[in-house]
N, C-alpha and C positions, 0 to 999 in steps of 0.2 A: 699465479703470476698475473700482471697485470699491465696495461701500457699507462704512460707517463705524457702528457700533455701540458707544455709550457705557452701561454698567452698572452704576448705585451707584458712581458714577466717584466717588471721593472727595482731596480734598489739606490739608495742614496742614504749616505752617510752627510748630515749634516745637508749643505748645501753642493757636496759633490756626489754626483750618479753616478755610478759604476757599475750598474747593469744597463739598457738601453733599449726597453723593450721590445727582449728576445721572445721568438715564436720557434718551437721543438717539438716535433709530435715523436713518438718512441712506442715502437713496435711492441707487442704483448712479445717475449721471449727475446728480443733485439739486445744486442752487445753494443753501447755507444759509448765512444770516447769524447769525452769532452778535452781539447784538445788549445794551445797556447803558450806564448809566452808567461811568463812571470807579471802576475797583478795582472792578467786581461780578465780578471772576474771568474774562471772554470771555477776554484772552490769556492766560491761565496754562491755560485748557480749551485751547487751540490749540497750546499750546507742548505737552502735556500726548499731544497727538494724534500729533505728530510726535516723539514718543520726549526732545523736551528736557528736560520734567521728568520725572520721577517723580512715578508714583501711590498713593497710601498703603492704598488699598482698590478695590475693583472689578473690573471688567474690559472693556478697549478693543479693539476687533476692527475691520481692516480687510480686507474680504472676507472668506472665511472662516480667516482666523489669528486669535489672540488674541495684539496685540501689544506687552505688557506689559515683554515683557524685552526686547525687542529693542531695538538701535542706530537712529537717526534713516535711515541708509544701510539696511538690512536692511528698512524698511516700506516703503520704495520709493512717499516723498512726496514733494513738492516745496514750497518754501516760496518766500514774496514778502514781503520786508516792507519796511516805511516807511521805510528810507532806503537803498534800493536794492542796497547790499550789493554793487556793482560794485570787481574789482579795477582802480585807477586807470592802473596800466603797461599796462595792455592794451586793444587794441582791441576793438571790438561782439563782431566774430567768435571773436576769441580768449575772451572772456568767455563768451559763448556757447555755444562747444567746451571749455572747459576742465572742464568734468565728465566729459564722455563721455573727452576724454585718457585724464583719471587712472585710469579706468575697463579700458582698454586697447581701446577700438573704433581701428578701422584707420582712417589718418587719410582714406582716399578715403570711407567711413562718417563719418565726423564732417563733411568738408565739404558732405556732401549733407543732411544733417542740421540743419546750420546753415543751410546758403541755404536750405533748406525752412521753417524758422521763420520764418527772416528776411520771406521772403517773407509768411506769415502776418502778421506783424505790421507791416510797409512799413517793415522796416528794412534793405533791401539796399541801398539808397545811401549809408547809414551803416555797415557793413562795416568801415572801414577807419579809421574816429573811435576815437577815446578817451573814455571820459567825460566828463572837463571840456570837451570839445567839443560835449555834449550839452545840451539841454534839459530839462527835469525831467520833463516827459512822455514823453519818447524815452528818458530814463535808466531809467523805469518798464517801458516797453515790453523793454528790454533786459532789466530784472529777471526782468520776467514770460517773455519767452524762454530766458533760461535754466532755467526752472522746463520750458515745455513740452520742449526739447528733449530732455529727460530720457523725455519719454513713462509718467510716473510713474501710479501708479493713483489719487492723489487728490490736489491742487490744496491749499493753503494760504495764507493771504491774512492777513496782520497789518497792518490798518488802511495799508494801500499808498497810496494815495489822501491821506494826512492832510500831506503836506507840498507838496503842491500849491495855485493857489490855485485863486477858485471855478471858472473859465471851464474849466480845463484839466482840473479832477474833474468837470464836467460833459461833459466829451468823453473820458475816461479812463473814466467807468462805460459809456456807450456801448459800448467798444472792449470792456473787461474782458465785458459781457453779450453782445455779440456772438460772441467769440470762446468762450464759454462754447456758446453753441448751435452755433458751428462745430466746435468738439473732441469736443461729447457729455461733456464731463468731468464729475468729480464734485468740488466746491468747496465749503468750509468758507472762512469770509470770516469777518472778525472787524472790524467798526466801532463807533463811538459818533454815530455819523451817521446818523439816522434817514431822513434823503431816501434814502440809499443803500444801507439795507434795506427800504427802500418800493419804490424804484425797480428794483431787480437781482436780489433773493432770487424762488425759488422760494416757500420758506419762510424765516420767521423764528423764532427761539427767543432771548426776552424774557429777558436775565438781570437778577439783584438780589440782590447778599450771596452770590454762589455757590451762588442757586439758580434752577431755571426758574422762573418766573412764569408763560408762557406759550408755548406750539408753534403754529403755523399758518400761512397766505399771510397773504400782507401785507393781501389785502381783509378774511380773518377778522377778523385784529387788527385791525385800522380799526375796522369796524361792530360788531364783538363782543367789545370789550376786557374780558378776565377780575376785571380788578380798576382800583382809580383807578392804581393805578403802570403799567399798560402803558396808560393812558385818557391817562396824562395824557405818555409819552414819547411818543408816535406820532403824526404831524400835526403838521404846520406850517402857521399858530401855533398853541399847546400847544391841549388844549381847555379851556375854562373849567369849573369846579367852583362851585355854589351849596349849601350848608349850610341845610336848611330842614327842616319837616314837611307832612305832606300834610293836605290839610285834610278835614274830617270834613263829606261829604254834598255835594252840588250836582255841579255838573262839576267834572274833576280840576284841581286847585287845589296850588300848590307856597307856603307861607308860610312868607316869609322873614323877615320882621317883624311887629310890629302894626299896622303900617300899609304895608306892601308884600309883595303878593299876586304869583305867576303864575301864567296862566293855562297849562294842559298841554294837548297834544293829545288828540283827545277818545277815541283809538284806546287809548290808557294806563290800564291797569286798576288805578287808585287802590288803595291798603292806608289808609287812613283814619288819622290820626293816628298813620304811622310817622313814624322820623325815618330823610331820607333824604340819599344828596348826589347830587346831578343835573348832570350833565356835558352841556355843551353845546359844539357846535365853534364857532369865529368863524365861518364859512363857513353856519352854517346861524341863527344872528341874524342879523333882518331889521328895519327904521324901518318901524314898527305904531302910526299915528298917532288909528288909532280904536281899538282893543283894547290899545294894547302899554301898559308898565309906562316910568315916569319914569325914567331916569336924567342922570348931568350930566356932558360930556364930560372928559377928562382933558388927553388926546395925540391928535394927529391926525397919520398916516405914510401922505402919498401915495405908492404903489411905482408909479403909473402906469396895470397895467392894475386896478387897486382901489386901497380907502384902508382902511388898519388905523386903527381908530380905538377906544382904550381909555376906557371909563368906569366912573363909580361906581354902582352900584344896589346901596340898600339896604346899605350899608358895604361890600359885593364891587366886586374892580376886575376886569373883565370883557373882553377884547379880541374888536370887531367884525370881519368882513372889508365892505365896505360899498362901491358903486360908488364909480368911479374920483371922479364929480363930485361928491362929497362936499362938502355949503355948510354947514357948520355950523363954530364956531372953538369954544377952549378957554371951558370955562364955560357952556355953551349946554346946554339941554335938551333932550333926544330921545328918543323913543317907543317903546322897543324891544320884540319881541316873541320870543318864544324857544317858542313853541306852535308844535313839529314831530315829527313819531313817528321823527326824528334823534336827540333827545334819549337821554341814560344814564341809567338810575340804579342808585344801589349802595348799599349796607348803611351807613348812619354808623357803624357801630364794626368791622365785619372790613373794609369798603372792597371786597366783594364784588359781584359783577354782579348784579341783583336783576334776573329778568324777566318 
């Protein structure tokens, strides 16, 4: 295995840049999600790592080479991506071996090589399938075996996961983090699935526009979101955002209007008639029928073990997480209170962490 060091990494198509010179250092065995919106540059940085594209500035080192000039084959990576990339005429095994072939390993080497993967991944009763005899999960697994059989020094992952449905990405990230702690590898992952860089990452790096926003464990960025754009991609459901000022004197006080107040935790050490926006999760809004603030319900989405339930306060549409037995229907008034030292808050004009 190896670590992965990105430097003033920079890319441009024509006269638009798209990367921005990004700096990534990645741990020898580190699981890192690269992590974004649609178009913020994650797979063109992936593609970028494994010698696909070309870099217009910088410098990319895996272990200690700088591998700028080299062939995809010469960095001695391995990739996985989204739609599995299996040759159809051949079976698990053949798929499987067919790198190490072209490569010239002796075939009594390849066979051992291959039932040893296989076995890793409980594909040895599949051996002798095709693809279209597979299931999109086992066709994945195939993927991803042909990637370790290779014994390559760093893992590559292009949104693998994304054509699966939910049931089977939730038993696929399992297997892919398991098997991450069973190899000691080192993995660059690239999703737009925040569950799946919450759930799997070591670390995350927060892209936007082809630049980082943010580096850290998934708990950092949770509790200590740098700005409202990683505030507001991370967590499920999103976190809510109120636009206000803080009120001058008494207990901390957040006004939203002239005539609707909240009240803050008392641990919050007020700026006195800044203007601020305060980020709150659904999960930490609670029904505060002697302190809370009016709002009128909107939506109400029972999932079972809770009830999401979205309203209006103060002209903001807000989403609750609220017990399962939620009595209240559409139009209904409720008492909400959002006084928790859970609470964000950030700068109204750079959208900055203010703490």
């Amino acid at each position: 295995m190896a670590t992965v060091e990105l430097s003033a990494v920079r890319k441009s198509y024509g006269a638009a840049e798209v990367i921005h010179g990004i700096d990534i250092d990645i741990e020898d065995g580190e699981f890192v999600i690269l992590v974004g919106p649609s178009g913020c540059g994650k797979s063109t940085l992936l593609r970028m790592i494994a010698g696909l594209e070309e870099i217009n500035a910088g410098t990319i080192r895996i272990g200690e080479r700088v591998v700028n000039n080299l062939t995809p084959k010469e960095r001695n990576i391995a990739m996985v991506f989204q739609n599995y990339a299996l040759y159809p005429q051949m079976t698990v095994a053949q798929n499987l071996g067919f790198s190490l072939e072209i490569s010239g390993l002796a075939k009594a080497d390849i066979k051992t090589k291959v039932e040893d993967t296989a076995e890793i991944l409980g594909l040895t009763p599949l051996l002798s399938r095709k693809p279209s005899q597979l299931s999109g999960g086992q066709r994945q697994r195939v993927a991803m075996g042909r990637a370790i059989v290779r014994d390559p020094d760093v893992f590559l992952f292009d949104e693998p996961l994304s054509n699966l449905d939910a049931n089977l990405r939730v038993q696929m990230r399992a297997e892919i983090k398991a098997l991450h702690q069973r190899l000691g590898s080192t993995i660059v992952y690239v999703t737009h699935d925040q569950i799946e860089a919450m759930t799997m990452a070591d670390r995350i790096v927060v892209l936007r526009a082809g630049v980082v926003e943010q580096v850290g464990t998934p708990l950092d960025l949770y509790e200590r979101p740098a700005n409202v754009f990683v505030a507001s991609f991370l967590g499920s459901p999103s976190m809510n955002f109120l636009h206000g000022r803080l009120a001058n004197g008494g207990e901390p006080t957040l006004i939203l209007s002239d005539d609707c107040r909240l009240r803050l935790h008392s641990s919050f050490k007020a700026r006195p008639g800044e203007k601020v926006i305060m980020g709150i999760r659904p999960q930490d809004i609670v029904e505060d029928q002697e302190n809370g603030t009016a709002a009128t319900v909107l939506v109400v989405e029972p999932t079972g073990a809770d009830t999401h339930v979205t309203v209006e306060l103060a002209g903001n549409r807000l989403t609750c997480v609220l017990p399962a037995h939620f009595n209240k229907a559409v139009g209904d008034e409720i008492m909400l209170s959002a006084a928790t030292p859970k609470a964000h808050f950030f700068d109204a004009d750079s959208q900055t962490r203010l703490d």
